[in-house]
N, C-alpha and C positions, 0 to 999 in steps of 0.2 A: 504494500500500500504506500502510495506518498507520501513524505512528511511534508506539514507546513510549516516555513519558517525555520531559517539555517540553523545549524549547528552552532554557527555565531552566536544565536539569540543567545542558547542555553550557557553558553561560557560568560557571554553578558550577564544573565541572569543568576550563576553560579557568582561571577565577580562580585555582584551588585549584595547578594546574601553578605559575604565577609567583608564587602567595603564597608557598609554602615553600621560595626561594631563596635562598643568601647569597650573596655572591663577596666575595674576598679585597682587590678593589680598590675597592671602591665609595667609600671614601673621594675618589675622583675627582670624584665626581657634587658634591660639596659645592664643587668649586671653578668648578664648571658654573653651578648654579642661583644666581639673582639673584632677587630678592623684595624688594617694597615693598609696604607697607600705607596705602589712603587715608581721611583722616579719618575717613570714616563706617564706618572697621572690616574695610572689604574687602581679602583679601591674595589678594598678585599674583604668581606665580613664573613665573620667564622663564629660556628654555634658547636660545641661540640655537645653533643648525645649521642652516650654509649650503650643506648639501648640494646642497640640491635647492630650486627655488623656491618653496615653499609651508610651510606650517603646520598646526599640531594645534591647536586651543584648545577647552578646557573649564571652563563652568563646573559648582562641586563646591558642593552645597548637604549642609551636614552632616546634614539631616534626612530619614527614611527611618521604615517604618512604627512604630519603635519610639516616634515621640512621638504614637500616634493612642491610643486609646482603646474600649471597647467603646462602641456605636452611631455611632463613624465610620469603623471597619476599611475600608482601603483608599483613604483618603479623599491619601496620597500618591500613590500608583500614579494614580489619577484624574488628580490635579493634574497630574501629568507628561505625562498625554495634553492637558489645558487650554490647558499654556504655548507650544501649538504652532496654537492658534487664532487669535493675533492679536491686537493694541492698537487702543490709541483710533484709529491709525494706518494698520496694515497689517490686512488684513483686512474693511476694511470701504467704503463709497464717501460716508458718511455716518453717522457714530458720533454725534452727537446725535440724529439719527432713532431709531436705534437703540436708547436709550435707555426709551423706554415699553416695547418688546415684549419686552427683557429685563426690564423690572419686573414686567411681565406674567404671563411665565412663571415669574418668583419666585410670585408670589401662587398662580395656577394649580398649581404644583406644590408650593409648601405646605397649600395646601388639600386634595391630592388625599393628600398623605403624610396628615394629619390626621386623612382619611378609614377610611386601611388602618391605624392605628391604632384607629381604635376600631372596626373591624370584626375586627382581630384573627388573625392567621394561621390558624387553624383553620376559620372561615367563611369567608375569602378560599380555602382551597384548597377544600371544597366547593362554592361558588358557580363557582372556576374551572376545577374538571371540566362543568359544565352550559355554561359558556360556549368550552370545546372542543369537548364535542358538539356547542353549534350553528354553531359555525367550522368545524367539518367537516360540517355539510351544507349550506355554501354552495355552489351552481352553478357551473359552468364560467363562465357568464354572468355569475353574482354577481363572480365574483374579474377576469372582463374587464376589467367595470365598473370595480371598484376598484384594481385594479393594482398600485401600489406607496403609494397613498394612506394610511394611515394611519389618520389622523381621519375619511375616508370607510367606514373600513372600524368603525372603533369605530362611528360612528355606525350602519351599519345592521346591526350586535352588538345593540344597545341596541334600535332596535326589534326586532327578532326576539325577545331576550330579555324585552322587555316582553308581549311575543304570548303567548309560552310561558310565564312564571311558574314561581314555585319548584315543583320533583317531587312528587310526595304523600312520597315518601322526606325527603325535606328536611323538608315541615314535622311530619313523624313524629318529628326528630331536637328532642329539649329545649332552644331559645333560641338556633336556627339564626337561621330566618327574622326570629322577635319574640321580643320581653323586652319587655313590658311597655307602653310605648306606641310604640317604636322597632321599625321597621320597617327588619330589615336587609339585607332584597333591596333595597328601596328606594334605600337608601345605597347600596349597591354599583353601582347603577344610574347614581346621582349621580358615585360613582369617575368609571364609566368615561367618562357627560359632564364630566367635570370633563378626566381625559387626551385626551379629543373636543376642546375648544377648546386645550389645552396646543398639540397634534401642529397643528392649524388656525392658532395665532398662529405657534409657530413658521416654517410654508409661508411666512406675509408676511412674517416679519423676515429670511428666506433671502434672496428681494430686493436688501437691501442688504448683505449677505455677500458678498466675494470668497473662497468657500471655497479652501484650501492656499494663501494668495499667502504667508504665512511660508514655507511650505515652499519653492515654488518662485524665490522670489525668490533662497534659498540655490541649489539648482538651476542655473537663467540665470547664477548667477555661478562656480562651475565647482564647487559644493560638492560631495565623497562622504563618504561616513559619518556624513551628517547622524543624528543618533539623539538614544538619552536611556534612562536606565535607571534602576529605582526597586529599591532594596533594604531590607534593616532596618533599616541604620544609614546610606545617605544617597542620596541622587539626581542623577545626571551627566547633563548637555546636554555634547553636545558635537560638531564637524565638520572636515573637512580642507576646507580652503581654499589658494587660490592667496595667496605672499604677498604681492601686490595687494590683498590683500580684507581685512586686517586692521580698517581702521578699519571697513566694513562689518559685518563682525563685531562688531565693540565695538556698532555702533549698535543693531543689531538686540538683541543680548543686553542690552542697556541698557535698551532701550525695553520689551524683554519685562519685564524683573524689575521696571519701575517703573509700566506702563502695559496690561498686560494687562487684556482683561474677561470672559474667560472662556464667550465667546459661542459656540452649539450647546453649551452645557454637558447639557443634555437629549439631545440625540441622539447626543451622544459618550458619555454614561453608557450607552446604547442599547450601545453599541460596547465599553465595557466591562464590563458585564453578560453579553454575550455570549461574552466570552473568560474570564468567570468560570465559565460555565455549558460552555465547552470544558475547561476544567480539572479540573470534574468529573464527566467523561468520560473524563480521562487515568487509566489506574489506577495508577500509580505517584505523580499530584501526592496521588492522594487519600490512598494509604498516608503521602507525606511529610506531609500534613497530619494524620491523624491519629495517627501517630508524634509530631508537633514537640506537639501537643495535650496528649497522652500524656507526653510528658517534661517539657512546664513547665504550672506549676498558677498561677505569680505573676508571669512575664514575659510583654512581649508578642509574644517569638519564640514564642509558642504560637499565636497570630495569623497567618494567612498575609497577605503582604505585598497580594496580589490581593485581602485583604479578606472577609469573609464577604456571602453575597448579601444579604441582609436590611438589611444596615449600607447596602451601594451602593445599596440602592434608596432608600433614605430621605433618603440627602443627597442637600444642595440647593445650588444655584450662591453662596447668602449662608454656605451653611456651608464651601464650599471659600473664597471670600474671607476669611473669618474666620481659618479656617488658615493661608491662605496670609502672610496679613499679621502674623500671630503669628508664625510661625516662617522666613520664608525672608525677611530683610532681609538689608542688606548685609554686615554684621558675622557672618554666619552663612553666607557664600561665601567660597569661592578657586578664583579664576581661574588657570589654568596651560594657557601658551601656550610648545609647544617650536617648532622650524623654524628659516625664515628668516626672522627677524625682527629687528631693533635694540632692545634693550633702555631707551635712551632716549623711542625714538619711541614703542614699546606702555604707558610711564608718561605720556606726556603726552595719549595717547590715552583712557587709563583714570581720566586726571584731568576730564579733557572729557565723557567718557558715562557712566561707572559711578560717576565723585563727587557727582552728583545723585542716585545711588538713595539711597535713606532706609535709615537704619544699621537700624531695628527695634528689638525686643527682643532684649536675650539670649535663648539657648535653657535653656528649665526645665531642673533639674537630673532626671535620670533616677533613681528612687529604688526601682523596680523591684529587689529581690534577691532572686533561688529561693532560696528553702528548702533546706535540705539533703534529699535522701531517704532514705527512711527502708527500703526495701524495693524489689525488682525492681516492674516494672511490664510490662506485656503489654497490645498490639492487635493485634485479628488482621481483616482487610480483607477480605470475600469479592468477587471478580467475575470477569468471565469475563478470565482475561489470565495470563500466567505468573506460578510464584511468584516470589516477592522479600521477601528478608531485608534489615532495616534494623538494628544495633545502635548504642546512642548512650550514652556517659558524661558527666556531667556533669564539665566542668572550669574552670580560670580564666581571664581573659582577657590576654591581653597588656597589662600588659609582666610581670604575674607570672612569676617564674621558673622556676618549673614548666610555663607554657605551652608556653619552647621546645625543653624534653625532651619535652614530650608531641607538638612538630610533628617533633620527630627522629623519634620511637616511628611516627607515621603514615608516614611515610617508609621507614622502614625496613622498615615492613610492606608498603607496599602501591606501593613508587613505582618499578616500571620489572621489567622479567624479573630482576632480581635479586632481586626482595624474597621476604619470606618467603613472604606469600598468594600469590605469580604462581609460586614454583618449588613450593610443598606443595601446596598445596590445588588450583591449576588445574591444572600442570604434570603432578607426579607422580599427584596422586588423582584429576584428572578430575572433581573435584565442581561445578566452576560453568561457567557459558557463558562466563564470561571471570573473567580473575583481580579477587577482592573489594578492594574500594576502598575507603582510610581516609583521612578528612581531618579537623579543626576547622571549624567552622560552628556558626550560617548567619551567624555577624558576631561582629563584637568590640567594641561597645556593651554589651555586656550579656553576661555568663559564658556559652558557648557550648559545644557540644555534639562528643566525641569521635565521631565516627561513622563505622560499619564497612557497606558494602551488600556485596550479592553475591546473585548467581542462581542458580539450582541448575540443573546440567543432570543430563536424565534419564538413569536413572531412580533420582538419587539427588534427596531430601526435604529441604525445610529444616531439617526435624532435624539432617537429614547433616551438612550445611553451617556449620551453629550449632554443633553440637560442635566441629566440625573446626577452626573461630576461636578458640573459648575454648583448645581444647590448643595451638594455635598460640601464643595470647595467655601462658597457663602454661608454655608449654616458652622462652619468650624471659626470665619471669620464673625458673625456674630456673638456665637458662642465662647468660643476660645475654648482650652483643649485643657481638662483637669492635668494635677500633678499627678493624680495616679495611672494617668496614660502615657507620661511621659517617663515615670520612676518603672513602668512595666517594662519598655519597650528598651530603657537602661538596662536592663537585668537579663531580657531576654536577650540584647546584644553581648552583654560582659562574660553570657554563658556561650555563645558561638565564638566569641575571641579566643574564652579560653582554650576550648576545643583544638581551633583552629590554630593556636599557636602547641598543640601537645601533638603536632607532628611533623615531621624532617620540612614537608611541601608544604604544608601551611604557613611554618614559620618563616618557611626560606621566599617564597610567593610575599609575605607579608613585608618583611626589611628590607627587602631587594625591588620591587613595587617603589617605595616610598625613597630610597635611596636614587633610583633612577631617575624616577618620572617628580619624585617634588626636590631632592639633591640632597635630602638626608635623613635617614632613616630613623630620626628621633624627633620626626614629624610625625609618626604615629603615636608618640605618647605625648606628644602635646597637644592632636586631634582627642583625645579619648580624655583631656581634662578640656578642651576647649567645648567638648561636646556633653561636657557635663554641666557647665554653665547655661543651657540653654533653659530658657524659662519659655511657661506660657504666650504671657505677654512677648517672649522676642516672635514665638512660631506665628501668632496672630500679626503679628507688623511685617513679617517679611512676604507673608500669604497676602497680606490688601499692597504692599510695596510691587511684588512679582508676579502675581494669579491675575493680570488683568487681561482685559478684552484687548488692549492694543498691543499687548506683549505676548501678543499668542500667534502661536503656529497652531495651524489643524490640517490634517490630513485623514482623508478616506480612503480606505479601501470597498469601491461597491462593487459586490456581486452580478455579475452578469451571465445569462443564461449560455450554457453551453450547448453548443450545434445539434447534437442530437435531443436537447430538452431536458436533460437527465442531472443525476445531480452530481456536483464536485469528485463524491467517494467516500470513501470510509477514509480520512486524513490524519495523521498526527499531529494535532496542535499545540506547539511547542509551548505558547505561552499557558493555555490550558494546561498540562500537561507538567509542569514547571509550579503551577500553583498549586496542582495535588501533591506533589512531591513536597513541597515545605509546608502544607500545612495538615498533613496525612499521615507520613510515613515517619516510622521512628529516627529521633534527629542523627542515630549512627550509622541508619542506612543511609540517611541523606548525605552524609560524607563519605562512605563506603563508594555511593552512589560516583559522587567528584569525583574523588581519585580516581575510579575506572573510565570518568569520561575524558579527564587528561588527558591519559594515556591511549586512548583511540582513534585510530584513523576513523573518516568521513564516514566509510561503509561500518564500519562497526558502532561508530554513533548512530546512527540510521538505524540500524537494526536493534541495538539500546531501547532506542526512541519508540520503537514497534512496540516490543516486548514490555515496557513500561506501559502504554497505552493501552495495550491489552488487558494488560493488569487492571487498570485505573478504571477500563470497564465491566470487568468482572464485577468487580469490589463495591462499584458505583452501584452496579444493577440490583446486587445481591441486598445492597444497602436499602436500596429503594422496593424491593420485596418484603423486606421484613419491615419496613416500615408501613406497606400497604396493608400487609397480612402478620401479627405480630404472634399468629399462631402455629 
């Protein structure tokens, strides 16, 4: 069955659980963590627990899509697929060889960007309806032949396309074909020989490829959770290891950040291309995209982090180099390794492999600041998929003081069967599939977004639903919110901190987070006393200051019938879905639950995501049986 709503959300949604936690003790953790910094800028935080034999480490690179730009969107998220190709070293059986056919494919695929420049999107998409018609009337024979070939299969595109020539339709259209002396079937012809030798050098330079030996080589040595993740505001490598394996780690991560070449960069953009082009098939990423769109006109949280497709296709393996060595030196990493490890031994280790990486640049200063708005704003999404309501205020970012009334205010609204949206709106009225969800996002680089989602369940409307929030939002400013809603939702946070700081990945996700993205990781014990100072009176000022009609984004998702009449499907909705899990399931399996989503690939999240749903209707059904019939 499909799922709704990326695998994103739920890492979102997992994030968003441990970001608005305080506890009363954490001042402990400061007497934990140990840190040193090596010449060339790089800082090091070390947790030892001796629990258990093994280790968390991560490296925390503070850059994330907010330092990209229009015409390299996306050009992070890439990189993070890259750094798992391999060095001069690993990866290869012969990296001087290798050397031409990566220069190769620079040339080839600048030449070939060059080309869909000056043909122009608009004749690329008419030339590339005429070359799906003739891809689909390849023969069962024709596609035998060419298999999984590529370059075989461009190649006989281009003679066939040369057979058949442009439509009488095409040269009827003004300055399709020709302008002048330029001949732009021609060109487009040249494209696709041009990507014909690109897909052909690559086949030879595969040869001396040992594709995945990074990966694997963590693998053989007992790695799990090997991963990596690309946000707004920065990008985590990171894997549990036996604590055996420490100094291998240092090696490997060393050798990555100094010696990488970024090799199949072409057919790994292949690879992300393609999960940009799933994303736009999700109808929920495409509302979040055109919502985050929608609400900023001068940052580049308006940018999704995956990039826009136009931007990935155009960069080139010299322009992820350029990036990479502008912004990710050493002085713009921290290393945070908890476990069983010696705090001695991981500094003489990190003096040994990571004091050779090259410190860099500084990272530019971010000068990005929305505007204030001036007036509501409205999108509205059609496809075929249920509705979904997105609202978003603009607010400030931490460590402003307003921010952490405004993360009480989400809490208060939307975190756990106690809050308001889960007992009004879901509980009592019955208005959505599951109770509406408020959190701060998508990062705190850059002034971020108060955001309220919710589903409608039928057969009430997003109208419904939209009122039903705003009086919600107005009857709290009326009212104002007792201290024991707010001494609750203290308590229940300071019991998931604790949690969450009693294991290797929580605690290491927690100081390495806060070292990166705010520059020092004893900004979380001054959030958790800052966020103890919040009163009543501030949640009601910053709610009539920020909750208003002209500071609002809104975004719909409407429902549209699908072709045969019929309906969506049996789907997994993530947010749904997301809500049973934190206010359902016992709070160890909900962290049991984490950890195994960490560590999974897309398909295995997916399949998670099934299997959890499943559950959730079982359990639902069962529930609502015995509540009909209590006999």
């Amino acid at each position: 069955m499909p799922m709704r709503g990326s695998s994103r959300f739920l890492w979102v949604a997992l994030s968003v659980c441990l970001a608005l936690v305080t506890v009363a003790n954490a001042q402990t953790i400061e007497d934990k963590v140990q840190e040193f910094t090596l010449d060339n800028g790089m800082t090091f935080l070390v947790v030892e627990r001796h629990e258990a034999p093994v280790f968390f480490g991560a490296v925390a690179f503070k850059v994330g899509s907010v330092y990209e730009r229009p015409g390299i969107t996306g050009i992070s998220h890439l990189l993070e697929h890259m750094l798992f190709k391999g060095t001069e070293t690993i990866g290869t059986t012969d990296y001087k060889k290798e050397i031409p056919y990566l220069e190769r494919e620079d040339e080839l695929a600048e030449a070939a960007r060059d080309l869909r420049r000056e043909l122009e999107p608009w004749r690329l998409e008419f030339f590339q309806s005429l070359t799906d018609d003739v891809t689909s009337g390849f023969s069962e024979g024709d596609r035998e032949v060419l298999g999984a070939d590529r370059a075989l299969e461009l190649e006989l595109l281009v003679e066939r396309l040369s057979a058949v020539g442009p439509t009488d339709e095409m040269l009827d259209v003004f300055g399709l074909v020709r302008q002048g002396e330029v001949d732009y079937f021609d060109r487009y012809l040249e494209l696709l020989g041009l990507e014909m030798e690109l897909y052909d050098t690559m086949a030879e330079h595969r040869e001396l490829i040992i594709s995945n030996e990074f990966w694997e080589t963590y693998m053989n040595n007992g790695s799990r959770m090997l991963n990596a993740g690309t946000s707004y505001d920065g990008t985590f490598y990171f894997a549990y290891l036996p604590s055996n394996r420490v100094e291998l780690w240092m090696l490997m991560e060393s050798d990555r950040m100094a010696n990488s070449t970024f090799r199949e960069f072409y057919s790994e953009k292949d690879v992300v291309m393609e999960e940009r082009r799933m994303s736009e098939n999700r109808p929920e990423d495409v509302l979040d995209e055109a919502f985050m769109a929608t609400a900023y006109s001068a940052c580049m949280y308006g940018s999704p982090v995956l990039g826009w497709m136009t931007d990935i296709e155009d960069i080139t393996r010299k322009d992820l180099a350029a990036y990479y060595a502008r912004h990710y030196g050493a002085q713009n990493a921290t290393v945070v390794i908890t476990g069983d490890v010696a705090f001695d031994d991981v500094k003489k280790l990190a003096e040994k492999y990571f004091g050779k990486v090259d410190a860099g640049e500084p990272l530019p200063h971010i000068t990005d600041i929305e505007p204030a708005q001036q007036g509501e704003r409205r999108v509205v999404v059609k496809l075929d998929a249920k509705p979904v309501l997105t609202i978003g205020y603009h607010v400030p970012k931490a460590p402003h003081p307003d921010f952490y009334a405004l993360g009480m205010l989400a809490s208060i609204l939307s975190n756990g069967r106690t809050s308001r949206f889960y007992r009004s709106i879901y509980d009592e009225k019955g208005l959505t599939r599951g109770a509406p969800y408020a959190y701060i996002g998508p990062g705190n680089r850059l002034d971020p977004i108060f955001q309220i989602g919710a589903e409608p369940q039928e057969p009430h409307t997003l109208l419904d639903v939209e009122t039903a929030i705003y009086e919600e939002i107005e009857l709290m400013k009326a009212e104002g919110v007792s201290e024991r809603e707010i001494e609750r939702k203290l308590n229940s946070n300071e019991a998931e901190l604790v949690r969450a700081l009693g294991s290797n990945i929580g605690l290491a996700f927690r100081i390495g987070m806060y070292q990166a993205l705010r520059g020092d990781w004893r900004e979380l014990l001054l959030d958790v006393e800052r966020m103890k100072q919040v009163t009543s009176d501030d949640i009601v000022r910053v709610a009539n200051k920020y909750l208003t009609e002209e500071n609002r984004t809104v975004g719909w998702l409407v429902e549209t019938a699908s072709e045969d009449g019929g309906e969506s499907g049996d789907e997994v909705d993530m947010r749904v879905l997301m809500q049973w899990v934190m206010t359902t399931l016992p709070e160890e399996e909900q962290r049991d639950l984490m950890m195994q989503f960490q560590s999974m690939s897309d398909q295995e999240r997916q399949k998670l995501g099934e299997e959890l749903w499943a559950r959730m209707q079982d359990e639902q059904g069962a529930g609502e049986k015995t509540d009909a019939d209590p006999n």
